[in-house]
C-alpha positions as CSV (number, residue, x, y, z in Angstrom):
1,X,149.8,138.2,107.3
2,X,149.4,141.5,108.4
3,X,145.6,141.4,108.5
4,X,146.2,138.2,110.7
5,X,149.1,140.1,113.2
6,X,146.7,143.3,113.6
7,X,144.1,140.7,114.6
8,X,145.9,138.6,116.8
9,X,148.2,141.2,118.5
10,X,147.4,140.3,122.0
11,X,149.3,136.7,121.0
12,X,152.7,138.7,120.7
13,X,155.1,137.3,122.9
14,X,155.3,140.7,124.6
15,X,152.1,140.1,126.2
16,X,152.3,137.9,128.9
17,X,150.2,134.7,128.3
18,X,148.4,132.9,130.8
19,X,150.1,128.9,130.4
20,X,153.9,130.0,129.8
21,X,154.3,132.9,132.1
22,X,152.3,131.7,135.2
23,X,154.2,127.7,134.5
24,X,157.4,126.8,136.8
25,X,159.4,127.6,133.8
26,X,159.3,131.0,134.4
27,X,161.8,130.9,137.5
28,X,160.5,134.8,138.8
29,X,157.9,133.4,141.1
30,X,156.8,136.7,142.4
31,X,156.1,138.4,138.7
32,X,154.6,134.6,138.5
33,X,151.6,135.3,141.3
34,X,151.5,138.2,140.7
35,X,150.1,137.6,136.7
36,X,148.3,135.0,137.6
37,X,146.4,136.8,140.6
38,X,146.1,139.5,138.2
39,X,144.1,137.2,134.8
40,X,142.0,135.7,137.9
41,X,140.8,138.8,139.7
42,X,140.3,140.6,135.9
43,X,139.0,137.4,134.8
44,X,136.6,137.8,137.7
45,X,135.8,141.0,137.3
46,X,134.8,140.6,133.2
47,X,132.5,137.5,133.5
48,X,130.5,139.5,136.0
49,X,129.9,142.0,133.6
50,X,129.7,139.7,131.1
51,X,130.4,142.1,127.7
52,X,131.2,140.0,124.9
53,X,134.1,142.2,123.1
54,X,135.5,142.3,127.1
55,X,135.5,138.3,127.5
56,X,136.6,138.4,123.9
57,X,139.0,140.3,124.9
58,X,140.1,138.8,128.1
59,X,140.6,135.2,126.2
60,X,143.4,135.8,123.6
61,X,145.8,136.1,126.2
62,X,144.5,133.0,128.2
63,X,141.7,131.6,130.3
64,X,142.4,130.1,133.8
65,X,140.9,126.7,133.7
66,X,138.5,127.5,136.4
67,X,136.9,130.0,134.4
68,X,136.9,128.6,130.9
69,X,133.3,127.0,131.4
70,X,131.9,130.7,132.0
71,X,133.9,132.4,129.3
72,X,133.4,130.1,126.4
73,X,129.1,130.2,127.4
74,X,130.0,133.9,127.0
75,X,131.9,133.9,123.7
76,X,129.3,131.3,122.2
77,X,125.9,133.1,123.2
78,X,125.3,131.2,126.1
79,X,123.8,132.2,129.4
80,X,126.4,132.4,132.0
81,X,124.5,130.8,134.2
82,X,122.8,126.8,132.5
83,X,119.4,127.0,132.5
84,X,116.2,124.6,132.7
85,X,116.4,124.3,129.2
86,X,119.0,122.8,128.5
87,X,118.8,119.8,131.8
88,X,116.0,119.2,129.8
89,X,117.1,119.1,126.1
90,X,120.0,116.5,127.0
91,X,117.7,114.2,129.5
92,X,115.2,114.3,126.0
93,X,117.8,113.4,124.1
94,X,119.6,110.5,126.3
95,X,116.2,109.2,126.6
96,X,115.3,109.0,123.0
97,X,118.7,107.5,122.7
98,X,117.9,104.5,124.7
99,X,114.7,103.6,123.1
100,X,116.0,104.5,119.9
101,X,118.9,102.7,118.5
102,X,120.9,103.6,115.4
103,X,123.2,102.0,112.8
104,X,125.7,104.5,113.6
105,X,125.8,104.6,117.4
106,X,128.6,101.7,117.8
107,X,130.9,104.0,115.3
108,X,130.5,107.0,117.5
109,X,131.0,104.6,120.9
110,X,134.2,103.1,119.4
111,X,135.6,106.4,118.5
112,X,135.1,107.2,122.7
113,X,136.8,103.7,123.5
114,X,139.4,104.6,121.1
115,X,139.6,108.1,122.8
116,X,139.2,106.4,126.5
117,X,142.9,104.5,126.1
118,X,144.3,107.7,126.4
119,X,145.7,108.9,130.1
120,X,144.5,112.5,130.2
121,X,141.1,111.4,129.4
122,X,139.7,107.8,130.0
123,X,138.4,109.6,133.1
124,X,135.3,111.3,130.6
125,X,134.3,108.0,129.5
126,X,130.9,107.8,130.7
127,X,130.3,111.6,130.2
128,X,131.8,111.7,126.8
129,X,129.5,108.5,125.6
130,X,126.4,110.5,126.8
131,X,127.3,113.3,124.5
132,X,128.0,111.5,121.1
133,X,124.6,109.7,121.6
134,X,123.1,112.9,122.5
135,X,124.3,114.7,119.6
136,X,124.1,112.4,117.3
137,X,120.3,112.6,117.9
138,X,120.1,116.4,117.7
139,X,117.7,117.5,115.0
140,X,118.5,121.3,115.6
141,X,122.3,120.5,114.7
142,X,122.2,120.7,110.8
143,X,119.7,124.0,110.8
144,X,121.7,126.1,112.8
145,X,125.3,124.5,111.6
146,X,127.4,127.0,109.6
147,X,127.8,124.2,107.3
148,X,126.9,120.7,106.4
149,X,129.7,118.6,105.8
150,X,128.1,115.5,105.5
151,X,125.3,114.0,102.9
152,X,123.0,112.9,105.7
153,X,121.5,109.2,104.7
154,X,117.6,109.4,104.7
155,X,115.0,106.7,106.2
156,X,111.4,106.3,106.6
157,X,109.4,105.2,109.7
158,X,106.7,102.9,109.8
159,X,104.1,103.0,112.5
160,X,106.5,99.9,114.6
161,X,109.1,101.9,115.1
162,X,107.4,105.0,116.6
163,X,107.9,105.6,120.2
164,X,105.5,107.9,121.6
165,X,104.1,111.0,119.2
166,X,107.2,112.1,118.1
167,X,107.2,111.1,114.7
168,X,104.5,110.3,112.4
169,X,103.6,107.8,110.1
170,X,104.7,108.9,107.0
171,X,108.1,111.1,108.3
172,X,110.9,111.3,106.9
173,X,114.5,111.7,109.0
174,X,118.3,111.6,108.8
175,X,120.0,109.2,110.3
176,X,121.9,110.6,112.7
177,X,119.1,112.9,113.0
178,X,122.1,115.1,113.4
179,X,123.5,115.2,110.1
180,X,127.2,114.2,110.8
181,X,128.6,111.1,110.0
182,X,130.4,109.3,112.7
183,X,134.4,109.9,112.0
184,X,137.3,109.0,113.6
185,X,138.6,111.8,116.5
186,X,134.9,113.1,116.8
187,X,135.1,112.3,120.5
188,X,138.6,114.2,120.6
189,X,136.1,117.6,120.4
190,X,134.5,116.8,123.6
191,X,136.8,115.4,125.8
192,X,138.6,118.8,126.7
193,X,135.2,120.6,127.4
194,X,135.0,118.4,130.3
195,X,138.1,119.6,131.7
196,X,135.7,123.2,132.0
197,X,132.7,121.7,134.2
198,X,131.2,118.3,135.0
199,X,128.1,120.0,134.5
200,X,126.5,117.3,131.4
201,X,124.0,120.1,130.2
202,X,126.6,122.8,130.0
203,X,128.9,120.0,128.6
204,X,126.3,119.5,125.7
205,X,125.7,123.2,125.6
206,X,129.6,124.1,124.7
207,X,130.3,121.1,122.1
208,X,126.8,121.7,119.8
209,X,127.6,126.0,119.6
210,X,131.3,124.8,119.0
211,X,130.2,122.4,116.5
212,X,127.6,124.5,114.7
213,X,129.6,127.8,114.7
214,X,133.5,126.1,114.3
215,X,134.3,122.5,113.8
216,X,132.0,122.2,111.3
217,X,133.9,124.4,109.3
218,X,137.0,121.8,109.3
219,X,135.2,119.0,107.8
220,X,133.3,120.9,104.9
221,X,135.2,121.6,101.6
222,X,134.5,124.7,101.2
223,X,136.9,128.0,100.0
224,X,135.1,130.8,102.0
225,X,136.9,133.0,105.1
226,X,137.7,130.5,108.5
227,X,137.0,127.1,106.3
228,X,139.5,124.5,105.8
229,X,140.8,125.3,102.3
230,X,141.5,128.8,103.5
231,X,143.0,127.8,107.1
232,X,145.3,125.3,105.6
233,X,146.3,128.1,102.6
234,X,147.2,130.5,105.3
235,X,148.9,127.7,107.2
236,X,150.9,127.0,103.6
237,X,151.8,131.0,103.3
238,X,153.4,131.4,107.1
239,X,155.5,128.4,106.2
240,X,156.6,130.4,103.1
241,X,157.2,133.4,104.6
242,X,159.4,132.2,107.1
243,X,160.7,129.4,105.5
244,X,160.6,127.1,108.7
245,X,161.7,124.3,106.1
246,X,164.0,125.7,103.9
């Protein structure tokens, strides 16, 4: 516990926090604008230099939703600015997804109809179907995951089922070529990236270095430091120490 304060000492509530003290709850409207002009124009000021302890920094005590997009490309790696690249890795992808169908695909497109019920985001429909197909045909997800949480399911190709030179005769892939499994809420990791940007390619950008370096994580069994047996352990010790149920 006092590893995790020390860590996360910006969170105390004696820093102000952007999304409670800049909300009409806080009845003081000037010391109101007058935080939330201040996280915009430092907010500002640290994406333009964009140092990665400084965003890091910056984040823990809130992101103004206009400049999430550019600080989470920052914390994950990412150029500020979306590049050629990446237009062109999710146009590859949505087009191999259209003359390539999978098994799996309804799954993932009934998780985002299940998803699309919801007010807050049946507006990200069409964008959020576009990045389940596209990821679920991402060969660079497993290798640069932090983990594997699924046993990916193995088939061959025969010469009918090639489409252009991609694949050869004799390969062998995983189907998803992505290595995850479809699973219920899957769609629930994308549909608050588009709240960031409408930009698709940046979209896709944030949800695979999320994916590979976090959420992964949550769906592998796996003891080590930031994986679910030790989030939920920690999560078990707070409740004991303060005895929120007893």
């Amino acid at each position: 516990m006092k590893e995790l304060r020390e860590k996360f000492a910006l969170l105390s509530p004696s820093h102000p926090q952007l999304g409670i003290d800049d909300t009409p709850i806080n009845t003081n409207t000037s010391s109101r604008d007058s935080f939330l002009h201040h996280k915009l124009s430092k907010g500002s000021k640290v994406l333009e230099r964009g140092i990665l302890e400084e965003v890091r920094e910056f984040a823990q005590t809130g992101v103004h939703p206009s400049q999430r997009a550019a600080c989470w490309r920052i914390l994950l790696h990412l150029p500020l600015t979306p590049t050629q690249q990446e237009e062109t890795t999710l146009l590859s992808l949505l087009q191999e997804s259209e003359e390539i169908e999978y098994i799996v695909d309804e799954l993932f497109l009934m998780d985002v109809e299940h998803l699309g019920d919801d007010e807050k985001y049946f507006v990200f429909v069409d964008e959020m179907r576009d990045m389940v197909l596209a990821f679920s045909r991402d060969a660079s997800i497993p290798i640069k995951s932090s983990y594997r949480p699924h046993s990916p399911l193995f088939t061959s190709l025969s010469s009918s089922t090639l489409i252009g030179s991609r694949y050869e005769e004799k390969d062998v892939i995983s189907v998803p070529p992505s290595g995850v499994q479809p699973f219920l809420g899957f769609a629930n990791y994308i549909a608050p990236i588009c709240y960031s940007t409408n930009h698709l390619p940046s979209i896709y950008s944030l949800l695979v270095q999320m994916w590979q370096r976090c959420w992964c994580k949550a769906h592998a069994i796996s003891s080590d430091h930031g994986a679910i047996i030790h989030v939920l352990l920690t999560f078990q010790a707070i409740l004991s120490e303060f005895s929120f149920f007893g």
